[in-house]
C-alpha positions in Angstrom: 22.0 -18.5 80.3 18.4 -18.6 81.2 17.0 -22.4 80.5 15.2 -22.1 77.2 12.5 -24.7 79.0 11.1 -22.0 80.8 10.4 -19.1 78.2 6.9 -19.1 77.4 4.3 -16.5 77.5 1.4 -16.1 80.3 -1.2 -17.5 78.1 0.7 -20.5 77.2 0.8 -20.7 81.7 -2.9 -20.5 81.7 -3.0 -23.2 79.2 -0.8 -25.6 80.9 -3.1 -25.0 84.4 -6.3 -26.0 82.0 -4.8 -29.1 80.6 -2.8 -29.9 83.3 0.6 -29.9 82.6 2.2 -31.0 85.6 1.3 -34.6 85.6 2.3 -36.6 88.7 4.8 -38.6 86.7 6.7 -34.9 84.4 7.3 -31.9 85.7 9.0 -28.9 83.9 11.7 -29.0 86.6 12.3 -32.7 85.8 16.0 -32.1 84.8 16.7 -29.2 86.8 19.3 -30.9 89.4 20.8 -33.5 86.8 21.2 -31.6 83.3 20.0 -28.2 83.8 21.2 -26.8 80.4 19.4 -29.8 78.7 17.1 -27.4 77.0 19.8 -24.8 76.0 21.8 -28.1 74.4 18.7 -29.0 72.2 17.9 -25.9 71.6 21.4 -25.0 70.2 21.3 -28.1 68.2 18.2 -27.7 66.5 19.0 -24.2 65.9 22.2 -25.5 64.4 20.8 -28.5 61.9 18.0 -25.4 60.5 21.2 -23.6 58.8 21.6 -26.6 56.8 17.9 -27.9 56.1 15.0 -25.5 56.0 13.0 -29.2 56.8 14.7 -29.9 60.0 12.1 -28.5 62.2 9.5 -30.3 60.8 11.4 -33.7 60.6 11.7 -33.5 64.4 8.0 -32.4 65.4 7.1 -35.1 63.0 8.9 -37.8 64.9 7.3 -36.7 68.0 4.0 -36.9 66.5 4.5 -40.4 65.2 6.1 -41.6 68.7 3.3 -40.6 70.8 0.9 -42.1 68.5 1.7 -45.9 68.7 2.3 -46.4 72.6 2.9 -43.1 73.9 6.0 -40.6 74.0 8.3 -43.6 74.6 10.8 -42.9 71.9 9.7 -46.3 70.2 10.3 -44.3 66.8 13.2 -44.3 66.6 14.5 -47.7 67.5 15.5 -49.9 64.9 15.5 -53.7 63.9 17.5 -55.7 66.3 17.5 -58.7 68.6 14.0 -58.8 70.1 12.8 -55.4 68.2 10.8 -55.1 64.9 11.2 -51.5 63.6 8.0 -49.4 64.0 9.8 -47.6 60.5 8.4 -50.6 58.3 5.2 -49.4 59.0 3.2 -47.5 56.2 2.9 -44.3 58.3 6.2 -44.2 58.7 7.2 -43.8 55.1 9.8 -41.5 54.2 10.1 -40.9 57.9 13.9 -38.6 58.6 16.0 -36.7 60.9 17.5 -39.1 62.6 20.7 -37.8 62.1 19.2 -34.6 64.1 18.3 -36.5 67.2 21.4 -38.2 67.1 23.5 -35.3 66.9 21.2 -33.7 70.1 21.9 -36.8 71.7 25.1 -36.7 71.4 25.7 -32.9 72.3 23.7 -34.1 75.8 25.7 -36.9 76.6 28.7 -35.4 76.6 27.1 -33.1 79.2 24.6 -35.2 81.2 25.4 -38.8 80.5 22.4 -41.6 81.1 20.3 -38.5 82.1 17.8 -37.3 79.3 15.7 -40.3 77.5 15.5 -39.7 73.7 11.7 -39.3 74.0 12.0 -35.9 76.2 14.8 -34.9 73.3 11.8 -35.4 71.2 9.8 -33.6 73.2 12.2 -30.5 73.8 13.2 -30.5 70.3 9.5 -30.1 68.9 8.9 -27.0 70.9 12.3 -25.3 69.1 11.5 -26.7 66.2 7.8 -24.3 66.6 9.6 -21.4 68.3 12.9 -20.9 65.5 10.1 -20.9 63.1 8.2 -18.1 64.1 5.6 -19.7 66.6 5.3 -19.6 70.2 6.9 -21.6 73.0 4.5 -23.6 75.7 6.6 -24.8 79.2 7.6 -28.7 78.1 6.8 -31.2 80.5 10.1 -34.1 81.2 11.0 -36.8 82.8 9.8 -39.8 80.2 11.7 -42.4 79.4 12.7 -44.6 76.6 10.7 -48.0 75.7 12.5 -50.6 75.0 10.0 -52.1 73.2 8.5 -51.3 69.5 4.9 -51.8 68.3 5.2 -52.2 64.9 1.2 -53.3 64.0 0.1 -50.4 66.2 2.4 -47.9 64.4 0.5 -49.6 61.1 -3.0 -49.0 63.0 -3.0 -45.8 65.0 -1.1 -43.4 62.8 -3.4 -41.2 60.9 -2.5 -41.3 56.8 -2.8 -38.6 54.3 -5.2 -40.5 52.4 -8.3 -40.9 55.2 -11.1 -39.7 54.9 -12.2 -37.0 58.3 -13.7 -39.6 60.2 -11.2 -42.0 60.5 -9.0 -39.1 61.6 -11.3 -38.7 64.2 -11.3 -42.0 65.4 -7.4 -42.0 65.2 -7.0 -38.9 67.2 -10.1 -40.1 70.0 -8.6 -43.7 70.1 -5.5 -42.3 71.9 -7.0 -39.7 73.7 -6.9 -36.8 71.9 -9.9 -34.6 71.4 -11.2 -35.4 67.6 -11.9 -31.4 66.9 -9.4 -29.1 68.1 -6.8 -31.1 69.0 -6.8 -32.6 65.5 -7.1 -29.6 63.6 -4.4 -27.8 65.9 -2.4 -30.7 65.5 -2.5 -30.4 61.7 -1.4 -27.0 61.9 2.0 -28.4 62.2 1.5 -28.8 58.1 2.2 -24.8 58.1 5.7 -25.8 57.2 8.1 -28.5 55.9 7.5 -30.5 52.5 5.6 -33.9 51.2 6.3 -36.1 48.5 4.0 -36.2 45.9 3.3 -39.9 46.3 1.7 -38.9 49.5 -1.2 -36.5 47.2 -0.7 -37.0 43.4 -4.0 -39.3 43.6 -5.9 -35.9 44.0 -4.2 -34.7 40.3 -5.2 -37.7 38.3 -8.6 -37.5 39.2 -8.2 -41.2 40.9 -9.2 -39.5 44.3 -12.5 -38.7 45.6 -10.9 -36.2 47.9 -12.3 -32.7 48.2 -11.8 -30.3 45.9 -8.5 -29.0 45.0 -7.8 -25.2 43.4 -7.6 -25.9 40.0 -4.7 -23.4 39.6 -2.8 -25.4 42.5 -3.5 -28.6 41.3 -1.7 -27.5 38.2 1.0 -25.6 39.7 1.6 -29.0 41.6 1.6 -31.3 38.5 4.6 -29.3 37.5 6.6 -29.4 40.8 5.7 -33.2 40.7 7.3 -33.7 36.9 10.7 -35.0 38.1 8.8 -38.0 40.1 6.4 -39.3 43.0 9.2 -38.9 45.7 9.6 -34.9 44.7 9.6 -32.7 47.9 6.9 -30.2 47.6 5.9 -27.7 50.2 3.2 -28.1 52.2 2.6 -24.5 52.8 3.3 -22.6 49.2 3.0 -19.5 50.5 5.2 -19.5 53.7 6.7 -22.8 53.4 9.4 -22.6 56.3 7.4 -20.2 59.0 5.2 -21.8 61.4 2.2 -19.4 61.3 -1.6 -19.7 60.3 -1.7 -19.4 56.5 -2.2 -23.3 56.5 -5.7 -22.7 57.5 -6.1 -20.1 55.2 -4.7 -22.6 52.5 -8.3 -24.9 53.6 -10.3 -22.0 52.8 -8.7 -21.7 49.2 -9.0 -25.5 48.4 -5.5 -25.2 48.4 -4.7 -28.2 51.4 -1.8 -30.1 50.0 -2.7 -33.4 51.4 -6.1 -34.6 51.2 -6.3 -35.3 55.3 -5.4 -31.6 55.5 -8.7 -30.2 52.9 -11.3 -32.9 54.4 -10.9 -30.6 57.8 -12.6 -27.7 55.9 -14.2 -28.8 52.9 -16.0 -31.9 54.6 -19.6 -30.6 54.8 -21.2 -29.8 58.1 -18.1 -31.4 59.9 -17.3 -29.7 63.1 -14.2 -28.7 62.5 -15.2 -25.9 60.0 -15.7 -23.5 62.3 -11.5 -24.4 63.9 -10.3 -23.8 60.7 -12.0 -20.8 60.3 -11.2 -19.4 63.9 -7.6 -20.3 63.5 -7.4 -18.7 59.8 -8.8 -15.6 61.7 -6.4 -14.9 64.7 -3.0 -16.5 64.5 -2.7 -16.1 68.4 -5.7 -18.4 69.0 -4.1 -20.6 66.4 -0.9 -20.8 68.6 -2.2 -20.9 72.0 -5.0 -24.2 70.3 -1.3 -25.4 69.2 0.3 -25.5 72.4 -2.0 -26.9 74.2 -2.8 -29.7 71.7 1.1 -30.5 72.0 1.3 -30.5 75.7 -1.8 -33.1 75.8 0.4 -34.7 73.2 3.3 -35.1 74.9 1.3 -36.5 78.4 0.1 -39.5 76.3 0.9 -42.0 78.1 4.8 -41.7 79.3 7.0 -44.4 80.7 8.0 -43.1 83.9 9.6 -44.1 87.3 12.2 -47.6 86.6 10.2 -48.3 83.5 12.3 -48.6 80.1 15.3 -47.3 80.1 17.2 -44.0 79.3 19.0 -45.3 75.9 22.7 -43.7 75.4 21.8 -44.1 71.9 18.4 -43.6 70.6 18.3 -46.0 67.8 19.1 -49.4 69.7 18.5 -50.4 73.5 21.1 -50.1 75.8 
């Protein structure tokens, strides 16, 4: 079999030569001599954990988000307490934070191939892009060779990750503090919110009119105080018209007022803000969407990566060797 890793499209090639994805420290090739089938292995993983939770795609491309956020794509996420290691999961951003049991079970189904190879931060990696591509988006070449911190930042994790209650400013801060651009790499980024589901404590501020969020569609709002009935930890979807397809109907979502979170509406309905113009470009032309997508996740995934003899590659990801 052909390794998954390399299936991409020439635009997505074009992208990765403007953004540079072949970093001196990762390389798509990283693996190719120790586990070359590490990318078939995720992918038949991932593939595997979707027949039995429509939200496992986006519990894994949310983990990557939140790792490379704190101190880089180190795996830090997913470590927890132990001797000389506060938790990064106590932090606010992290609430309600899952699939563990996903990476686990990838890191597992590696091991047994390739063991002490692959660091739990390129299964994060990996497993973001086929979490994208079994939902109906495009592939983009992943760039490996990271490896695991063994180290957890707790306080930055309670600094650096961006909430669903800030206002589009300090999202733009967030996303420039780290090095991302504070446009189109935010707004791509967000695009990620095309599928999976939120608890309603994470938006039922903007129903009780406690919020001075931007407006919300008044038939949504209501349609949303029903789904939330049963409780603030109910699981609504983010996208209510194609909840579990990654496509570009989240942007046209902005344009209705109908932006579940209010970090997702204060990208359109912020006035003069720059990023207007992203949603509406994306909204327009799905392939632009994709491409902005991939390219936002490859600068992503470069942010700053332990490489070389630094950390470790841990045989499980949750504690250090």
């Amino acid at each position: 079999m052909a390794s998954l890793n390399a299936i991409t499209v020439p635009l997505v090639l074009c992208l990765c030569l403007m953004v540079g994805c072949a970093t001196a420290q990762l390389s798509s090739t990283f693996y190719d001599s120790t586990c070359p089938n590490v990318s078939s292995i995720v992918h038949g993983v991932v593939q595997q954990a979707l027949r039995g939770d429509d939200r496992a795609g986006a519990k894994l491309i949310r983990l990557h988000f939140h790792d490379c956020f704190v101190d880089g794509c180190d795996g830090s996420v997913l470590l927890e307490d132990q001797d000389g290691v506060v938790s990064e999961l106590g932090a606010p951003g992290n609430g309600g934070i899952t699939g563990f049991n996903i990476v686990n079970d990838i890191k597992t189904a590696v091991e047994n191939v390739c063991p002490g190879v692959v660091s739990c931060a390129d299964i994060l990696a990996l497993s973001s892009r086929d979490a994208v591509t079994l939902a109906g988006g495009e592939g983009w070449t992943v760039q490996l060779g990271r490896r695991d911190s063994r180290t957890a930042n707790v306080d930055g994790a309670r600094n650096r990750l961006p909430s669903p209650f800030e206002d589009l400013s300090v999202l733009q801060r967030k996303f420039s503090d780290v090095g991302l651009d504070d446009t189109t790499d935010l707004v791509a980024l967000s695009g990620a919110h095309t599928f999976g589901r939120s608890r309603c404590r994470f938006f039922d501020n903007r129903l009780d009119g406690s919020s001075p969020d931007p407006p919300l569609d008044s038939t949504y709002a209501d349609q949303l105080r029903q789904s939330c009935q049963p409780g603030r930890d109910t699981f609504v979807n983010l996208d209510p018209t194609t909840p579990d397809t990654f496509d570009s109907n989240y942007f046209t979502n902005l344009q209705n007022n109908r932006g579940l979170l209010g970090s997702d509406q204060v990208l359109f309905s912020t006035a003069g803000a720059p990023t207007i113009s992203i949603v509406n470009s994306f909204a327009g032309s799905q392939s632009q969407f994709f491409s902005a997508f991939a390219q936002s996740m490859i600068r992503m995934g470069n942010l700053d990566p332990l490489t070389g003899t630094a950390g470790e590659i841990r045989s499980n990801c949750r504690r250090l060797n």
